[in-house]
C-alpha positions as CSV (number, residue, x, y, z in Angstrom):
1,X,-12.6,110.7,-10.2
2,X,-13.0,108.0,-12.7
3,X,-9.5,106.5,-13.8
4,X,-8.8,104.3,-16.6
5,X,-5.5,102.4,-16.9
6,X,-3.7,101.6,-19.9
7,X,-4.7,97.7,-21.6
8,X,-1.6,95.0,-21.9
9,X,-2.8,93.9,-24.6
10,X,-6.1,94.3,-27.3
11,X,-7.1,97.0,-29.5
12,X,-7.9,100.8,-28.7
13,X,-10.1,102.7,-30.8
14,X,-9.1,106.3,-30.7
15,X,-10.1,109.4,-32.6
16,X,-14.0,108.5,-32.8
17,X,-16.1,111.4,-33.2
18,X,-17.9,112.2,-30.2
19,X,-21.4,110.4,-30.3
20,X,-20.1,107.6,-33.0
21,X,-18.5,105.3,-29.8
22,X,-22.2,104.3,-28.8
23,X,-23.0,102.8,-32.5
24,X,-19.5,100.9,-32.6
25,X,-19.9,99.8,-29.0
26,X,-23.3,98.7,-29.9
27,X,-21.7,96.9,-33.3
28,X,-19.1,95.4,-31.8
29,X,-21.1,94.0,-28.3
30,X,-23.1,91.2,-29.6
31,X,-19.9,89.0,-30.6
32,X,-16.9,90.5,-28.0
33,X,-18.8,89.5,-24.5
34,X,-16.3,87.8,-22.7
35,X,-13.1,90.3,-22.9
36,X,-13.4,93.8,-20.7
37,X,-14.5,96.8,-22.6
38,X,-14.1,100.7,-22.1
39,X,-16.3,103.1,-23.9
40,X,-15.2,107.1,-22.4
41,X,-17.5,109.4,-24.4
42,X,-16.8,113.2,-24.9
43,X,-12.9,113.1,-23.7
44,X,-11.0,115.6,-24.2
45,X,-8.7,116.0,-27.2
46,X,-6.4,118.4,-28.2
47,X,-6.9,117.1,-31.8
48,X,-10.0,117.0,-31.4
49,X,-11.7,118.8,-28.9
50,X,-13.7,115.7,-27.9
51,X,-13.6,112.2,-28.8
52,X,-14.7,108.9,-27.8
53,X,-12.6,106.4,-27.1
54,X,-13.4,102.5,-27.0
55,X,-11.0,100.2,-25.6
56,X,-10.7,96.4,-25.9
57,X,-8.4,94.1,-23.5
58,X,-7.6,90.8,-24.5
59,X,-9.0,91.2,-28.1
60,X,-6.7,90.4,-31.0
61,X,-9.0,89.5,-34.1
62,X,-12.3,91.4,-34.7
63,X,-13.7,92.7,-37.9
64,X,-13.2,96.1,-37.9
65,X,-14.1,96.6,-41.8
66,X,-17.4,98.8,-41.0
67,X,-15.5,101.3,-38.4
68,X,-14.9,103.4,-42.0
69,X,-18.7,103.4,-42.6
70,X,-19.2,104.9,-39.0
71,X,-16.2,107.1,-38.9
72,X,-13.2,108.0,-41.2
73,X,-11.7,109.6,-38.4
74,X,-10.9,106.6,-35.8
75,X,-7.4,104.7,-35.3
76,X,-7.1,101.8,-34.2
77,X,-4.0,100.9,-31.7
78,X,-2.8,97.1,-31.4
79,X,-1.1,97.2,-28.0
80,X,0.8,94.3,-27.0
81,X,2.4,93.9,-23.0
82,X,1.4,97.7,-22.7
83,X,3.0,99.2,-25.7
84,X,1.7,100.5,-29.0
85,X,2.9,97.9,-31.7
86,X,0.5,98.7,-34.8
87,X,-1.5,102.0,-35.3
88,X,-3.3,102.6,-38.3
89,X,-6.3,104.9,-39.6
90,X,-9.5,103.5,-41.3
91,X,-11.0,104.7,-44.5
92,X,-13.5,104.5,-46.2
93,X,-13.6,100.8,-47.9
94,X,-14.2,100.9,-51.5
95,X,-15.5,96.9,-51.4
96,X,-17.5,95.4,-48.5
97,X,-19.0,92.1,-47.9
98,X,-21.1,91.2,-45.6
99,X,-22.2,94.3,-43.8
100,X,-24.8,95.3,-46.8
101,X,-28.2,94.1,-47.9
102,X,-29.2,94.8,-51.5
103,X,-32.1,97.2,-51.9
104,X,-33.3,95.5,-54.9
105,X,-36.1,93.4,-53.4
106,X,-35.6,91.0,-56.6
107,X,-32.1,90.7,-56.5
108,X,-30.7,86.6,-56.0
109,X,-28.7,87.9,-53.2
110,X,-32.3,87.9,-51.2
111,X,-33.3,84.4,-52.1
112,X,-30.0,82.6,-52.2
113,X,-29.1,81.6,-48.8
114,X,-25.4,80.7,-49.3
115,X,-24.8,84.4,-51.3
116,X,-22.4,87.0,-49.6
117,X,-22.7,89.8,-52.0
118,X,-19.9,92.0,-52.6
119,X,-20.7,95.8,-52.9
120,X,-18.4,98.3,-54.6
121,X,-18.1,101.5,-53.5
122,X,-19.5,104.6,-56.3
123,X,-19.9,107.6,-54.5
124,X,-18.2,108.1,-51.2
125,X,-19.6,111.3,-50.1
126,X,-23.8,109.3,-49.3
127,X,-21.7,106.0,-48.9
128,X,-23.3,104.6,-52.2
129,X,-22.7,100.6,-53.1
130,X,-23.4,98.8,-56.1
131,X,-24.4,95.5,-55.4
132,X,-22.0,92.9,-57.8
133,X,-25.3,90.8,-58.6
134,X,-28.0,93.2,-59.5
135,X,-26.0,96.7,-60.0
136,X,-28.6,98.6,-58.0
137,X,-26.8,101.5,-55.8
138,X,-27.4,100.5,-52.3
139,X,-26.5,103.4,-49.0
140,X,-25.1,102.1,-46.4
141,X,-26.9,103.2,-43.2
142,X,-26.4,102.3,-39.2
């Protein structure tokens, strides 16, 4: 029988929809290395029937800014010498930086090195963005 303990302290990402705990885990991977890591797939919920889970110990600070774009569903726990100090639920973020590429191939935001384009949300249900530079509607995709 597989057990796994509670973390002291880090971040537990609860609620995510069974199959959606892979593309985080794969997300998240390249940059937390160092710190242990749980991913439990298809656990039973009585919420949700099944879940993943994704469990981070010894993580305080990560950027969880995408987690909306995967899965409005997920919370995230901040647990601190084993107890729940912060819970909260993502959503879907109307403004991201960073995480998008302009599908405009003649947009500046392609030639300009330095340029972090901001993208404002237009149409939540295909997770539509228009990019600030060139105003062309840009989907995010995984």
């Amino acid at each position: 029988m597989l057990e796994v303990t509670q973390i002291q302290n880090g971040i537990v990402l609860d609620h995510i929809s069974p199959g959606n705990g892979l593309k985080i885990f794969n997300k998240l991977m390249p940059t937390q290395t160092d710190n242990p890591v749980v991913l439990l797939m298809n656990v039973y919920s009585d919420y949700m029937s099944k879940k993943d889970i994704i469990k981070l110990e010894n993580v305080e600070n990560i950027n969880l800014e995408f987690l909306g774009l995967i899965d409005e569903h997920i919370s995230i726990n901040i647990i601190k010498n084993g107890e729940v100090i912060h819970k909260e639920r993502v959503t879907i973020p109307k403004q991201v930086k960073g995480i998008l590429t302009c599908h405009n191939p003649r947009c500046i935001t392609h030639s300009e090195p330095l340029s972090n384009p901001t993208f404002e949300l237009v149409c939540k249900k295909t997770l539509s963005y228009q990019c600030e530079y060139c105003e062309t509607i840009t989907k995010y995709t995984l």
